[in-house]
C-alpha positions as CSV (number, residue, x, y, z in Angstrom):
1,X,-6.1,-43.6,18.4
2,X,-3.5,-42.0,20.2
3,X,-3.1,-39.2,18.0
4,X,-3.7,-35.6,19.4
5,X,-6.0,-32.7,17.1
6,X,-4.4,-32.2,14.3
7,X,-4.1,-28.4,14.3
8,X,-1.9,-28.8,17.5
9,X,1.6,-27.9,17.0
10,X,4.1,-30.7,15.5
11,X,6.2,-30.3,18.8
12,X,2.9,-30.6,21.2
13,X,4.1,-34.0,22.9
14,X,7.7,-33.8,22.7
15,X,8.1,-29.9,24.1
16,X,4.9,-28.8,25.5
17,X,2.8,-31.7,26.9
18,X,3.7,-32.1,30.3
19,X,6.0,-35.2,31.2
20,X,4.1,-36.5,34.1
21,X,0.4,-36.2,32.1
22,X,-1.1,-39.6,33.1
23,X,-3.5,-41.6,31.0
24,X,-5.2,-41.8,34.1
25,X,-9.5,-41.9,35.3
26,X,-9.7,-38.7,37.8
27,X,-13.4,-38.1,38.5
28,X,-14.5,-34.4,37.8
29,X,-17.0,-32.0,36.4
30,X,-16.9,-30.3,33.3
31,X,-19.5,-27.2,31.9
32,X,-21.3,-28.6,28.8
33,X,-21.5,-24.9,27.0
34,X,-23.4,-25.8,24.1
35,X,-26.0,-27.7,26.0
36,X,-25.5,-31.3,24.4
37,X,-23.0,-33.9,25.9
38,X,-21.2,-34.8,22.4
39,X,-17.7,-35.1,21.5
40,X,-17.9,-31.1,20.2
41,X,-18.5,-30.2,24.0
42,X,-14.7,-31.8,24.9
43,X,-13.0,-29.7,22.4
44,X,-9.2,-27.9,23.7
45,X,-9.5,-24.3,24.1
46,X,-7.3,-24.0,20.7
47,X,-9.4,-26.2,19.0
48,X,-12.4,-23.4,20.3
49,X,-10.2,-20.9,19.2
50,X,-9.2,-22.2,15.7
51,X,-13.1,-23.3,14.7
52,X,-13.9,-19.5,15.9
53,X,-15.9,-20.2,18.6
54,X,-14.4,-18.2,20.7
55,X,-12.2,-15.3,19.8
56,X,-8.3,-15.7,20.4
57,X,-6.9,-14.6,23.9
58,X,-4.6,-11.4,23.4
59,X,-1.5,-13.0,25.0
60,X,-2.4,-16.7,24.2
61,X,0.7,-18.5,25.2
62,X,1.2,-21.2,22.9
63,X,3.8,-22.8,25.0
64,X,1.7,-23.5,28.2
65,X,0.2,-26.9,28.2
66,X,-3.6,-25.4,29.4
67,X,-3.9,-23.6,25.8
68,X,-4.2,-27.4,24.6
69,X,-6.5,-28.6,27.0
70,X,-9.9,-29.8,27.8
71,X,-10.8,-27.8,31.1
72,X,-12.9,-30.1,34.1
73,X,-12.9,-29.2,38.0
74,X,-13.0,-32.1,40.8
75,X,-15.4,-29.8,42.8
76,X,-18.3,-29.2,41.9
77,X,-18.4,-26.0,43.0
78,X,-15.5,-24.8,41.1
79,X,-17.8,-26.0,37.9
80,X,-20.7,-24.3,39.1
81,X,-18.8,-21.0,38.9
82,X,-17.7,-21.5,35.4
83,X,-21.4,-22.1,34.7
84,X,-22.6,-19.1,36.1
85,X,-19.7,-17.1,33.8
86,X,-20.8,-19.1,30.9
87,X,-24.4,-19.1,31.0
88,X,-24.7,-15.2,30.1
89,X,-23.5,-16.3,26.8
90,X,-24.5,-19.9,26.4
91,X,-27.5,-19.9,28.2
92,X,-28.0,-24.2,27.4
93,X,-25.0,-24.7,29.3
94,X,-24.7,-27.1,32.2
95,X,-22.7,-29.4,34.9
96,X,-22.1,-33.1,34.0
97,X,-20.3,-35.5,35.9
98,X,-17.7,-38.4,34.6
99,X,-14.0,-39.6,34.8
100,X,-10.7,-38.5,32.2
101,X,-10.7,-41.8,31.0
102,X,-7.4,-42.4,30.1
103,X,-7.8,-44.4,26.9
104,X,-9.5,-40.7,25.4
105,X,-5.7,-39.0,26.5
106,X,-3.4,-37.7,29.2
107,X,-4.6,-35.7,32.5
108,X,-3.0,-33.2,35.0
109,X,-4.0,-31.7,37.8
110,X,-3.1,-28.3,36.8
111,X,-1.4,-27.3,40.2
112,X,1.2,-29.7,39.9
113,X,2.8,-27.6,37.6
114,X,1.4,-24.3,38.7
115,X,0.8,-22.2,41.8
116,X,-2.9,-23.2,42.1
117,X,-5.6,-23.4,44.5
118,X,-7.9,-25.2,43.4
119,X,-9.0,-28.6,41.4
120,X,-8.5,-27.7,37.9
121,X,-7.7,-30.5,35.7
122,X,-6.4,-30.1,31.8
123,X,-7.4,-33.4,30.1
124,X,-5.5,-33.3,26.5
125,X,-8.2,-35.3,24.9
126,X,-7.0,-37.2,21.8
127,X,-8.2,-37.0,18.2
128,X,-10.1,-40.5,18.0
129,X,-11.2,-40.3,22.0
130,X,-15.1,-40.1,22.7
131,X,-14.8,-38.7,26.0
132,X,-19.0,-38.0,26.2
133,X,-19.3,-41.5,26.9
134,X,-18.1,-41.2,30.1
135,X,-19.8,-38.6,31.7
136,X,-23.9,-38.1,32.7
137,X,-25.7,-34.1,33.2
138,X,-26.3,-33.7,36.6
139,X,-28.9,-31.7,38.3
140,X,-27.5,-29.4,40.5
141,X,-29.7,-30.4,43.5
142,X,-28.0,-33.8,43.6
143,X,-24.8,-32.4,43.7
144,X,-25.6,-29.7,46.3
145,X,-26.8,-32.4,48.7
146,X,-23.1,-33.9,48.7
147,X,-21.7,-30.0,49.6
């Protein structure tokens, strides 16, 4: 079960997974592109990437521990601005809410390695995990009351 994709590279835990990732339950937001909350919507950007879903970055850095990740926000705000860039081209996208359960793989609050400001999480989600179990769409109203 612990097993990462395997089209990561053979060295991904040992050189490029960050030391202190945590099997740990943060609560955050993540965008839903395709517009149903299945395992397919918690795919790494290199697994998006290497299905051609989305075209390759010109200077993707295959050393940096974000390439490999599962992108979620612990504001909602920050998630509702990744919706409104995603929705010109994945106009079925939306916000849901849930947790990085740690028994679906190792999380990071992306500025504790990086100069960041803001609540960006990568969530390295493992092969066998079923991460969509653990989140719920919410409707933007609710969330805006709690702003």
């Amino acid at each position: 079960m612990k097993e990462f994709p395997d089209c990561f590279p053979e060295n991904f835990e040992t050189e490029i997974l960050p030391e202190d990732a945590r099997e740990d339950n943060k609560d955050v937001y993540r965008v839903i592109k395709n517009g149903i909350l299945d395992r397919e919507s918690f795919i790494s950007t290199y697994e998006e990437i290497q299905r051609g879903l989305i075209p390759p970055k010109k200077r993707l850095n295959l050393k940096a521990p974000g390439t490999y990740s599962t992108s979620c926000n612990m504001q909602y705000s920050e998630a509702q601005y990744a919706l409104d860039v995603f929705m010109r081209h994945h106009p079925r996208a939306f916000i849901a809410k849930g947790v990085t359960e740690g028994s679906c793989g190792p999380s990071q609050l992306t500025s504790e390695r990086e100069e960041r400001d803001n609540t960006h999480v990568d969530w390295w989600v493992y092969k066998g995990g079923a991460p969509q179990f653990y989140f719920i769409e919410v409707e933007k109203k609710d969330e805006e009351k709690l702003l």
